[in-house]
N, CA, C and O atoms as a Tinker XYZ file with bonds, in Angstrom:
   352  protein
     1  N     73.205000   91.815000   44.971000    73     2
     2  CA    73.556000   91.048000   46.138000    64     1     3
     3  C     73.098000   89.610000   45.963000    63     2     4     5
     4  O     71.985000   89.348000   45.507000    81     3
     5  N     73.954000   88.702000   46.324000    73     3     6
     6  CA    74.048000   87.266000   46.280000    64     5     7
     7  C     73.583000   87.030000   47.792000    63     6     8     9
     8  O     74.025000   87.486000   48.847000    81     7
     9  N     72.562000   86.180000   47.524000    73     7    10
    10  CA    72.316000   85.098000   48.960000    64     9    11
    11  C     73.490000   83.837000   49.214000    63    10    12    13
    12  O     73.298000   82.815000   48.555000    81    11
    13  N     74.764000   83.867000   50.193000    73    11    14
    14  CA    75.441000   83.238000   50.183000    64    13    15
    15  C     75.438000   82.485000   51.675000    63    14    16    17
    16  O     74.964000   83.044000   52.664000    81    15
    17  N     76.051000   81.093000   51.718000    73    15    18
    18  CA    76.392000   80.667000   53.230000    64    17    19
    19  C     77.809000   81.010000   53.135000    63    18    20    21
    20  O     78.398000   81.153000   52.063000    81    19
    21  N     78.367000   81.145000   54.360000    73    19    22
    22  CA    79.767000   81.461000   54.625000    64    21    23
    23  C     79.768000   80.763000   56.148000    63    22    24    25
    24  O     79.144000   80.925000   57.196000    81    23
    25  N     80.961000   79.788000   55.595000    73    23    26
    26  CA    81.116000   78.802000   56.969000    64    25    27
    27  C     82.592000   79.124000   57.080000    63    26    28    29
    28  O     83.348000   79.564000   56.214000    81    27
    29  N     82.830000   78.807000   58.339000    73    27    30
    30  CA    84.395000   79.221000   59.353000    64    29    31
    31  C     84.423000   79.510000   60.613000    63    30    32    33
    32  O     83.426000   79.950000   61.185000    81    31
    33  N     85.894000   79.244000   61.390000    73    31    34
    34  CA    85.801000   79.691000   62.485000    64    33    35
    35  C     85.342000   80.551000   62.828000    63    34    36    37
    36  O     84.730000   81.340000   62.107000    81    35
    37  N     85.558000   80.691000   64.464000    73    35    38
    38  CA    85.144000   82.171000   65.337000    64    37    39
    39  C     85.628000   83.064000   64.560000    63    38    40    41
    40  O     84.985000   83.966000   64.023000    81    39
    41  N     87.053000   82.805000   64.440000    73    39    42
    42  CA    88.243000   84.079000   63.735000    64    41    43
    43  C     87.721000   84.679000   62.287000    63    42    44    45
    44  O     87.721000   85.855000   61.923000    81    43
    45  N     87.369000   83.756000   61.727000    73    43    46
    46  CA    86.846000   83.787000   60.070000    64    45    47
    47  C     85.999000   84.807000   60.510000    63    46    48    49
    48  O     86.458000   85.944000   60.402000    81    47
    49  N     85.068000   84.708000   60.898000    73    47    50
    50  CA    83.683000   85.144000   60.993000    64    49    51
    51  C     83.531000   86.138000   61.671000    63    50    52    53
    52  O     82.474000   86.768000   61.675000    81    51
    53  N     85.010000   86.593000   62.667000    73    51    54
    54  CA    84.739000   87.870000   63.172000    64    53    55
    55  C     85.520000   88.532000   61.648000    63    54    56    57
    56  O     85.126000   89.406000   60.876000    81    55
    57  N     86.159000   88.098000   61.645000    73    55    58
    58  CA    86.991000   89.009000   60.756000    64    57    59
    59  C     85.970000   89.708000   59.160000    63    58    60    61
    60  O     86.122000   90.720000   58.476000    81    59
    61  N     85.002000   88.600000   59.110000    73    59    62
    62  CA    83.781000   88.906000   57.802000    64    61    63
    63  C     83.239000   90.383000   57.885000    63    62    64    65
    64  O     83.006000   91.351000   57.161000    81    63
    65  N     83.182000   90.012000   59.093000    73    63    66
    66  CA    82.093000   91.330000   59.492000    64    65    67
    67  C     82.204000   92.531000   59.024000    63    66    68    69
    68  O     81.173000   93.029000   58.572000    81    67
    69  N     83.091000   93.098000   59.002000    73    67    70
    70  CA    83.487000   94.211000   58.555000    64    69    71
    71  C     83.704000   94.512000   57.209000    63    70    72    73
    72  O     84.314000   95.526000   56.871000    81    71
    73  N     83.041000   93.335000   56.059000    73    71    74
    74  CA    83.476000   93.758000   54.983000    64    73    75
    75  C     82.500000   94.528000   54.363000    63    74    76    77
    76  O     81.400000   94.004000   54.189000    81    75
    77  N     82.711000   95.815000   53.949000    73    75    78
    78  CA    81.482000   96.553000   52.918000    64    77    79
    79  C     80.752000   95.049000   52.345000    63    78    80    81
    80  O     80.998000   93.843000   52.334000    81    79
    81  N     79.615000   96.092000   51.856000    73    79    82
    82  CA    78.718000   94.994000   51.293000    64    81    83
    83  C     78.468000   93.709000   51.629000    63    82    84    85
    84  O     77.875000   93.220000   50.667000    81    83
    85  N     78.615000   92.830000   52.554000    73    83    86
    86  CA    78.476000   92.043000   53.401000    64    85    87
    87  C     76.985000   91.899000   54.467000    63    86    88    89
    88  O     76.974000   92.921000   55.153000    81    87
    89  N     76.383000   91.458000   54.644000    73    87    90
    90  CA    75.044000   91.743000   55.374000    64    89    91
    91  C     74.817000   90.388000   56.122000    63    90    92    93
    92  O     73.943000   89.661000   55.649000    81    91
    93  N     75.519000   89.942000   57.272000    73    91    94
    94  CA    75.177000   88.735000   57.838000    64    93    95
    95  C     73.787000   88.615000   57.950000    63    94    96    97
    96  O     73.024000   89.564000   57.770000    81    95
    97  N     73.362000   87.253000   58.300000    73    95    98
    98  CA    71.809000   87.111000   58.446000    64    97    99
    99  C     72.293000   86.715000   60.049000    63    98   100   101
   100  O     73.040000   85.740000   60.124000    81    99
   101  N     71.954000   87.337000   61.221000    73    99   102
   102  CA    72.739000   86.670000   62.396000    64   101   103
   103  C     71.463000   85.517000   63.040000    63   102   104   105
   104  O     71.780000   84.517000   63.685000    81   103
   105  N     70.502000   85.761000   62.829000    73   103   106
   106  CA    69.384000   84.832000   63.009000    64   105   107
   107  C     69.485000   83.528000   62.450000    63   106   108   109
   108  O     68.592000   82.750000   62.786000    81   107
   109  N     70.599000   82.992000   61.467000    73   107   110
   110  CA    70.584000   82.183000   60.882000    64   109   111
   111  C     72.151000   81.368000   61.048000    63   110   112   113
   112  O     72.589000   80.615000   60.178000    81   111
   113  N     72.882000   81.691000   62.355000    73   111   114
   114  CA    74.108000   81.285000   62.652000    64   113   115
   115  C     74.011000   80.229000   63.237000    63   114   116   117
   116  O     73.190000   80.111000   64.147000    81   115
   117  N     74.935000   79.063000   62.808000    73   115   118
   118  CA    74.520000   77.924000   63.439000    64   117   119
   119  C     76.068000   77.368000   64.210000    63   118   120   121
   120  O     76.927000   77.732000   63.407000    81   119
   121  N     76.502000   76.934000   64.936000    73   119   122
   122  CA    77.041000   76.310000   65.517000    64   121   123
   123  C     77.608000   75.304000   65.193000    63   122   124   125
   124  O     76.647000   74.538000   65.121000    81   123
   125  N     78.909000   74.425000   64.810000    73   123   126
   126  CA    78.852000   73.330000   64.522000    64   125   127
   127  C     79.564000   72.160000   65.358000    63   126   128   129
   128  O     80.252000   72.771000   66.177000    81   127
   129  N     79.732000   70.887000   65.549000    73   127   130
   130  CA    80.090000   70.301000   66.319000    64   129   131
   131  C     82.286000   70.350000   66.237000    63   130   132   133
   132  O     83.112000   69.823000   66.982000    81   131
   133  N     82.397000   70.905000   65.446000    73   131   134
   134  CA    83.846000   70.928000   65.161000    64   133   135
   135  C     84.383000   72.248000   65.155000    63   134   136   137
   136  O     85.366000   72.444000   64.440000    81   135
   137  N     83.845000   73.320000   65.919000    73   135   138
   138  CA    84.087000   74.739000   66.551000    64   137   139
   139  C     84.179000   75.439000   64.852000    63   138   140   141
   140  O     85.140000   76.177000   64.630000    81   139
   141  N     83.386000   75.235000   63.956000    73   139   142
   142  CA    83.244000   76.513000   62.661000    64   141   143
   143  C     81.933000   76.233000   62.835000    63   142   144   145
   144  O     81.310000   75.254000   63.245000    81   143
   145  N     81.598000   77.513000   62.356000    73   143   146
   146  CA    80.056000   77.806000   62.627000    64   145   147
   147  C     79.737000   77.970000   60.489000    63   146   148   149
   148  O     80.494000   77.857000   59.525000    81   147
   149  N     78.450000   78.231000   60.619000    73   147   150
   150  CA    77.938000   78.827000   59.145000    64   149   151
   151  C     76.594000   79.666000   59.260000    63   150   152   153
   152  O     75.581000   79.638000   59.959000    81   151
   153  N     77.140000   80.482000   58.138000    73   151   154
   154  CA    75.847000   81.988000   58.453000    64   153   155
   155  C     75.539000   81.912000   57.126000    63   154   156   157
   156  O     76.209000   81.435000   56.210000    81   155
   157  N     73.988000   82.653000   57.096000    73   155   158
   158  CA    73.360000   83.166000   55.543000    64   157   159
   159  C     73.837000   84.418000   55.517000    63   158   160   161
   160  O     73.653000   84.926000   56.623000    81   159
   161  N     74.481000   85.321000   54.605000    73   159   162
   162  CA    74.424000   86.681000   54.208000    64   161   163
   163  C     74.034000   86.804000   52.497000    63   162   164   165
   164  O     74.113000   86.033000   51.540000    81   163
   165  N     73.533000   88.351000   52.721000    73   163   166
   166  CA    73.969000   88.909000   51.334000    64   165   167
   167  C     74.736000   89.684000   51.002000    63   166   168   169
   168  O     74.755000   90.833000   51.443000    81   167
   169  N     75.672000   89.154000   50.010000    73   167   170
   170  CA    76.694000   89.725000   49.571000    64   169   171
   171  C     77.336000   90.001000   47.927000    63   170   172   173
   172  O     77.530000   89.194000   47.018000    81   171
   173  N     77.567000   91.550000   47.996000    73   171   174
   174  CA    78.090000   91.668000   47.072000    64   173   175
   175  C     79.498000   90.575000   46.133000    63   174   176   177
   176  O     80.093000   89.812000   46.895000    81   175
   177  N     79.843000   90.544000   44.993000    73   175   178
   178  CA    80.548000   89.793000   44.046000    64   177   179
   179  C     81.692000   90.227000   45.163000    63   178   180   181
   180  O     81.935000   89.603000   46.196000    81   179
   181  N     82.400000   91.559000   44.671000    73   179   182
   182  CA    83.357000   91.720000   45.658000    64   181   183
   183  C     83.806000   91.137000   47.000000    63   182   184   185
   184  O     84.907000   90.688000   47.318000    81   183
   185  N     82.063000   91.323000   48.093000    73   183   186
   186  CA    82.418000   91.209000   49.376000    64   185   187
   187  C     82.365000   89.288000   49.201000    63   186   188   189
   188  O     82.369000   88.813000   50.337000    81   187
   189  N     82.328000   88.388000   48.323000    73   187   190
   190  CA    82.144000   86.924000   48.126000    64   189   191
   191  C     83.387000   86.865000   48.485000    63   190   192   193
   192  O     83.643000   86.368000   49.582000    81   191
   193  N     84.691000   87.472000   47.452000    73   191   194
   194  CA    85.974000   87.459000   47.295000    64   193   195
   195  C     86.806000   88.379000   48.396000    63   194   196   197
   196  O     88.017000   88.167000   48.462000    81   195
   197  N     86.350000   89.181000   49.087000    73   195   198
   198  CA    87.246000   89.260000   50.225000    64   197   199
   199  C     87.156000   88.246000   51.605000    63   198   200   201
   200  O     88.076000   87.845000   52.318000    81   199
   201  N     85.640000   87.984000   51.699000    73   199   202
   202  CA    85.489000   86.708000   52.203000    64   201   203
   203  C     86.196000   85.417000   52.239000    63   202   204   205
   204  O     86.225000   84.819000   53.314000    81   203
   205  N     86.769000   84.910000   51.206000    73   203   206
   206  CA    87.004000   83.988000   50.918000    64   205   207
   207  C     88.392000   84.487000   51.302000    63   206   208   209
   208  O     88.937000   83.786000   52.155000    81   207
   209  N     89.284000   85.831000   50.747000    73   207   210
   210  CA    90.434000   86.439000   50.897000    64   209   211
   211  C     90.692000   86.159000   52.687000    63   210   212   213
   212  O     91.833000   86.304000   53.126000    81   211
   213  N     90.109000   85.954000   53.167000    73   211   214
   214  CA    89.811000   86.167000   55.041000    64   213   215
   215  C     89.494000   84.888000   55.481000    63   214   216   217
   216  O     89.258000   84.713000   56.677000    81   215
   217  N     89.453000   83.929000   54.652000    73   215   218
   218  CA    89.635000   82.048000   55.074000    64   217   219
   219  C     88.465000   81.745000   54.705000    63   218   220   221
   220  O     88.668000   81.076000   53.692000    81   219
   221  N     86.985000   81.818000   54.921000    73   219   222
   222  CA    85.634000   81.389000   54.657000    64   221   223
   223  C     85.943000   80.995000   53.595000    63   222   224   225
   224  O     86.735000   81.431000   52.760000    81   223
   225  N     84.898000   79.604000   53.635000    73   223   226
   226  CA    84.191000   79.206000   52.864000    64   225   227
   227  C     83.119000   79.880000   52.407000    63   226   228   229
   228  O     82.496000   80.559000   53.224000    81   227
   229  N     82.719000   79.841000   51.140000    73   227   230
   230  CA    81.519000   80.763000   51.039000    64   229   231
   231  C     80.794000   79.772000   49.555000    63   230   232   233
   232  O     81.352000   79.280000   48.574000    81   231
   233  N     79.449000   79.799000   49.956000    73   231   234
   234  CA    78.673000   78.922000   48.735000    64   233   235
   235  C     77.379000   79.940000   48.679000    63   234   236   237
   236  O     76.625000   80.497000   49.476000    81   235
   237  N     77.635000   79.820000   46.842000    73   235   238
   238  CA    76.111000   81.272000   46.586000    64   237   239
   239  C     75.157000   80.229000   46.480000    63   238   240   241
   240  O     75.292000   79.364000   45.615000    81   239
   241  N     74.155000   80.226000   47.317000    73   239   242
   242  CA    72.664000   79.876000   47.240000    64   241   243
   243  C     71.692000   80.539000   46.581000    63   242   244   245
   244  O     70.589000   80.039000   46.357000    81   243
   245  N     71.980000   81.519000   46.286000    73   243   246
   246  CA    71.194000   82.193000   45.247000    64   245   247
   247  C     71.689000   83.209000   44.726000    63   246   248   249
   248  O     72.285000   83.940000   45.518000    81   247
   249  N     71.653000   83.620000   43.365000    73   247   250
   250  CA    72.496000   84.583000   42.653000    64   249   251
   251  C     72.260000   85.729000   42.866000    63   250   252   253
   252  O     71.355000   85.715000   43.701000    81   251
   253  N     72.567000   86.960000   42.577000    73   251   254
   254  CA    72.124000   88.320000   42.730000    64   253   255
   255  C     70.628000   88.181000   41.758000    63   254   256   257
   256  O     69.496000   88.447000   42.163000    81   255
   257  N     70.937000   87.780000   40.636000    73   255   258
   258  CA    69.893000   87.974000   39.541000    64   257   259
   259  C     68.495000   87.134000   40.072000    63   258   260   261
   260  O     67.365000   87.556000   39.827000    81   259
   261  N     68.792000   85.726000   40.930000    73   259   262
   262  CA    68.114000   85.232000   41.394000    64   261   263
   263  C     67.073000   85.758000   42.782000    63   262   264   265
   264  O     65.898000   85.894000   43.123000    81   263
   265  N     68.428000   85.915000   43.228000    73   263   266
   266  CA    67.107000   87.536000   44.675000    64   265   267
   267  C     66.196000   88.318000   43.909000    63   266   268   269
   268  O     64.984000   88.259000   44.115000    81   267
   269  N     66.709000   89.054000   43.029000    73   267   270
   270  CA    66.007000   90.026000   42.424000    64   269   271
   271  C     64.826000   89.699000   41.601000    63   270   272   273
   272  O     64.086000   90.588000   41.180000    81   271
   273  N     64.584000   88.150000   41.307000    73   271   274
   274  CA    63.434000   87.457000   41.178000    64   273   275
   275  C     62.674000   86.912000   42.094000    63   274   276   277
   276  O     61.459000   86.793000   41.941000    81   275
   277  N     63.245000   86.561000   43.037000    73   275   278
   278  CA    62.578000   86.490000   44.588000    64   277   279
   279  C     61.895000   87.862000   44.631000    63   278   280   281
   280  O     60.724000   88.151000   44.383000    81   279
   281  N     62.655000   88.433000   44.909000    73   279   282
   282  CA    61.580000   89.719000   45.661000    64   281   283
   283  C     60.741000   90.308000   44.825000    63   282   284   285
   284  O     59.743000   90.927000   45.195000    81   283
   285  N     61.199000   90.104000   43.283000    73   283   286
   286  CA    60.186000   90.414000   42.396000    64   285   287
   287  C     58.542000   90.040000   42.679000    63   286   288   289
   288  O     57.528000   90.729000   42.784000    81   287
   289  N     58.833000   88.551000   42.745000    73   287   290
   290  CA    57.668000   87.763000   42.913000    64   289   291
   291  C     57.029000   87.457000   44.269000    63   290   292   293
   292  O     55.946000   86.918000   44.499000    81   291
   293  N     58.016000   87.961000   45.171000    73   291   294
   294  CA    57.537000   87.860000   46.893000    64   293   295
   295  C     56.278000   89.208000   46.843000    63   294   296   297
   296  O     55.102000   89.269000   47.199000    81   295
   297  N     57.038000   89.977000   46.342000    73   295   298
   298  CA    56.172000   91.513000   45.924000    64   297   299
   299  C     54.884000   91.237000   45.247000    63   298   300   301
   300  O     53.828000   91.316000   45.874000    81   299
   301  N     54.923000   90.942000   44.092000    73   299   302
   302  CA    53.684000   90.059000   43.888000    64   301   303
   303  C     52.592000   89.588000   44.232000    63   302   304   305
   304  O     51.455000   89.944000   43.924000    81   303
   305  N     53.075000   88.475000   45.118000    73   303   306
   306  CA    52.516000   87.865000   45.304000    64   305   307
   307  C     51.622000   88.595000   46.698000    63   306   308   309
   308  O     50.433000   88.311000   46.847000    81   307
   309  N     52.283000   89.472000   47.594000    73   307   310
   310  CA    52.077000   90.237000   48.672000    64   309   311
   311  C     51.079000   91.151000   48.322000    63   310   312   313
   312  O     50.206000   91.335000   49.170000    81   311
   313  N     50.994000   91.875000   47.085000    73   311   314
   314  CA    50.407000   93.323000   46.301000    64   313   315
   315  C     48.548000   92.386000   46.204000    63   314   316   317
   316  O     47.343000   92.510000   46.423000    81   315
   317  N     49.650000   91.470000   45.693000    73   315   318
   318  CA    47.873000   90.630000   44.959000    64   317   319
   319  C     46.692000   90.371000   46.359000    63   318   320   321
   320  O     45.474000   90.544000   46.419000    81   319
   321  N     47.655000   89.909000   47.335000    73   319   322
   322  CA    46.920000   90.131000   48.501000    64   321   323
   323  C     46.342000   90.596000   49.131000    63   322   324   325
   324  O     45.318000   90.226000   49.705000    81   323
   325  N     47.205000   92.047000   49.164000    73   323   326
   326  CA    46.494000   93.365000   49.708000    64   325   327
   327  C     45.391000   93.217000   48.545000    63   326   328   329
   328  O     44.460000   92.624000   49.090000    81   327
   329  N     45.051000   93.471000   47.210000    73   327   330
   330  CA    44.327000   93.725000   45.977000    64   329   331
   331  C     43.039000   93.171000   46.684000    63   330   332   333
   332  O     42.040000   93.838000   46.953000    81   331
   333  N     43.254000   91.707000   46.962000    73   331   334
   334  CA    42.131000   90.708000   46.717000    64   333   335
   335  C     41.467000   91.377000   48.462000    63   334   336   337
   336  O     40.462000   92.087000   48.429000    81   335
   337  N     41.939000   91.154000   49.445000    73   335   338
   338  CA    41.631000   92.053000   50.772000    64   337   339
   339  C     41.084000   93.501000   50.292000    63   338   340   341
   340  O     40.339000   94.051000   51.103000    81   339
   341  N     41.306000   94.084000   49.281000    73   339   342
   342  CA    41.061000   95.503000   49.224000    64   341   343
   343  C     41.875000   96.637000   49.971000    63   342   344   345
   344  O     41.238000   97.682000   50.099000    81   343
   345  N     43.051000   96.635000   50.446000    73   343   346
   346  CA    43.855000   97.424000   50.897000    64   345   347
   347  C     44.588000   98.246000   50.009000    63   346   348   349
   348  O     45.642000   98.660000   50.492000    81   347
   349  N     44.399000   98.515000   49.133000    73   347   350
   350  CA    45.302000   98.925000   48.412000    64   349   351
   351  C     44.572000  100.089000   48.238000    63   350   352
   352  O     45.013000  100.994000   47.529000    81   351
């Protein structure tokens, strides 16, 4: 899964929703002054390209391979914490 923005109308954006593999971030929907809004999701390669198939714009902010180093190291960095606290 790709960390992507996907900007578009109301219509765009209802219509996203429903795509497998698709995971809006809805906490992160913004409004814009020219009635298209833009959201963070993660999304599969596929769900990028039906997206786009459905009018959105869509820009990857971070790659699949790139999440999977995020959370690698979010993990990490979290574990070492508990370690140094003694929770573990």
């Amino acid at each position: 899964m790709s960390l992507v923005q996907i900007e578009g109308s109301e219509e765009v954006l209802r219509a996203v929703q429903g795509i497998p593999e698709l995971h809006l971030v809805r906490s992160s929907l913004e409004a814009r002054p020219d009635h298209q809004y833009k959201v963070a999701a993660y999304a599969s390669d596929q769900a990028v390209e039906a997206a786009v198939a459905q009018g959105a714009q869509v820009t990857v902010l971070l790659s699949s391979e790139g999440v999977a180093e995020h959370h690698a190291r979010m993990s990490a960095v979290i574990g070492q914490g508990y370690a140094e606290r003694g929770e573990v």
